[in-house]
N, C-alpha and C positions, 0 to 999 in steps of 0.2 A: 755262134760260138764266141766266146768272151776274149780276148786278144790280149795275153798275158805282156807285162811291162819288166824290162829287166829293172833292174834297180841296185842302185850303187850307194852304197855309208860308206861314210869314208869322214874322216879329221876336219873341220871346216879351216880354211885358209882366210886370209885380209881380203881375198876377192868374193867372199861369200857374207859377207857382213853386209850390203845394201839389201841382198835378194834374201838374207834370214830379216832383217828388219821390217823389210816390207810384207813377207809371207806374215810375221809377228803381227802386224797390223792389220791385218787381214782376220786371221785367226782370233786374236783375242781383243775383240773390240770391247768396252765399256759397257756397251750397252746389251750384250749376252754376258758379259761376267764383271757386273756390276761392283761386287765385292772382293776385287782384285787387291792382295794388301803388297800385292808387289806390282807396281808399273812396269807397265810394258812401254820401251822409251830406247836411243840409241845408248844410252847411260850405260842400261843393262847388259844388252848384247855387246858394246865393247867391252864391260867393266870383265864381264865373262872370259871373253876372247882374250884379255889381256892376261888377267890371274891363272887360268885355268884351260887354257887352247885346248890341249887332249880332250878338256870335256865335252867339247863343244861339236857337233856331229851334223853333218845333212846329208841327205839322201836325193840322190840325184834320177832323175829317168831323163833319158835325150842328151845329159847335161848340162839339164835344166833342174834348179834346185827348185824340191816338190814336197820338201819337210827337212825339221830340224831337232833337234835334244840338244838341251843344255844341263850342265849338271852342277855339281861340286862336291869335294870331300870335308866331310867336319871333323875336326879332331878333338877330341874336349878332353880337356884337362884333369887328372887322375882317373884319366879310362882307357886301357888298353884296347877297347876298341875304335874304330872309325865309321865311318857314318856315312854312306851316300847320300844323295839330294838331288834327285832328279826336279829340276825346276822347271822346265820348260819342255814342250813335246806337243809340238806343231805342223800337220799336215796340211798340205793344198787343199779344200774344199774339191776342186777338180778331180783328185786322185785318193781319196776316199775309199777303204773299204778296198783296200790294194793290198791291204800286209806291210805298207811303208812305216807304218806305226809300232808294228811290231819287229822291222828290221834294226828300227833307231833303235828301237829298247833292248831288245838283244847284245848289240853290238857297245851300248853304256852298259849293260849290267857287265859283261866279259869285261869291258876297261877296269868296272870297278874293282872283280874279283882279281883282277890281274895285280893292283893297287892295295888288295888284302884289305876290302871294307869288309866289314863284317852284316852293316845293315843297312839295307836300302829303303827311304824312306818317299815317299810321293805325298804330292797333296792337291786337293781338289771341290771342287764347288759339292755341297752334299746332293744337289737338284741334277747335276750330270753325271746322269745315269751312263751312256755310252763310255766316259772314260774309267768312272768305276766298274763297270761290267769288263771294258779291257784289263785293267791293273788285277782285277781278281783271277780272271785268265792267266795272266803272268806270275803268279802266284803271290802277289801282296793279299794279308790277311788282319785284322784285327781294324777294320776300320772303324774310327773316331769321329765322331761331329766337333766341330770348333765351329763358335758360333764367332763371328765375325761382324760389326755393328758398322754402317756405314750413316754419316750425316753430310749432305750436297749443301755446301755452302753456299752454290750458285744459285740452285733455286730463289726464287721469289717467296717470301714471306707471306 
């Protein structure tokens, strides 16, 4: 029998920024998501943390942070509407396949309606299937390919 885990979302705090960082690098290395056009760097996760704290979420079991959501609101100019931007939505490899992924998202989607966005938007590698398969569960629909062109300066010629 399978040994259910409680699991805690709750606001990230200044004491959860090394353990989102590092779960981050963990999670979204270079070399599975190649075509990252946004770095994953401590830039981010404080730049987040700083502007936008409410957005920023982990999910604890024991804890022990075991996933995170970052997000943000856009506001654009001559539009009555707002815009969510779920950027970032990071679980433990370890804890997997838990419902942790699906607790983060619930608990950013309620912030945002709470905040009166009107549209939530995600975005993701077109080859990862797993996280499109979750976002379509969640009810995001109408997805878009964007093609994304990467050139490794490092490489050798």
């Amino acid at each position: 029998m399978e040994e259910t885990v409680e699991i805690n979302v709750r606001i990230a705090t200044i004491d959860d920024l090394g353990a989102i960082f590092h779960l981050g690098e963990t999670v979204f290395t270079s070399q599975d998501f190649s075509n990252l056009y946004r770095t994953w760097d401590e830039y981010e996760v404080t730049n987040l943390f700083n502007s936008e704290t409410e957005h920023v979420l982990v999910a604890e079991v024991d804890e022990k942070v075991v996933g995170f959501a970052m997000g943000t609101v856009i506001d654009k100019a001559r539009s009555a509407w707002s815009y969510g931007h779920l950027l970032w939505l990071g679980i433990d490899p370890n804890f997997a396949r838990q419902g942790i992924a699906g607790k983060l998202f619930d608990r950013f989607r309620e912030i945002m309606e709470e905040e009166g966005v009107r549209m939530l938007m995600v975005d993701t590698q077109a080859d990862n299937h797993p996280a499109i398969q979750f976002f379509t569960r969640k009810g995001f629909e109408n997805p878009t390919e964007h093609v994304y062109l990467t050139l490794n300066l490092d490489k050798d010629s």
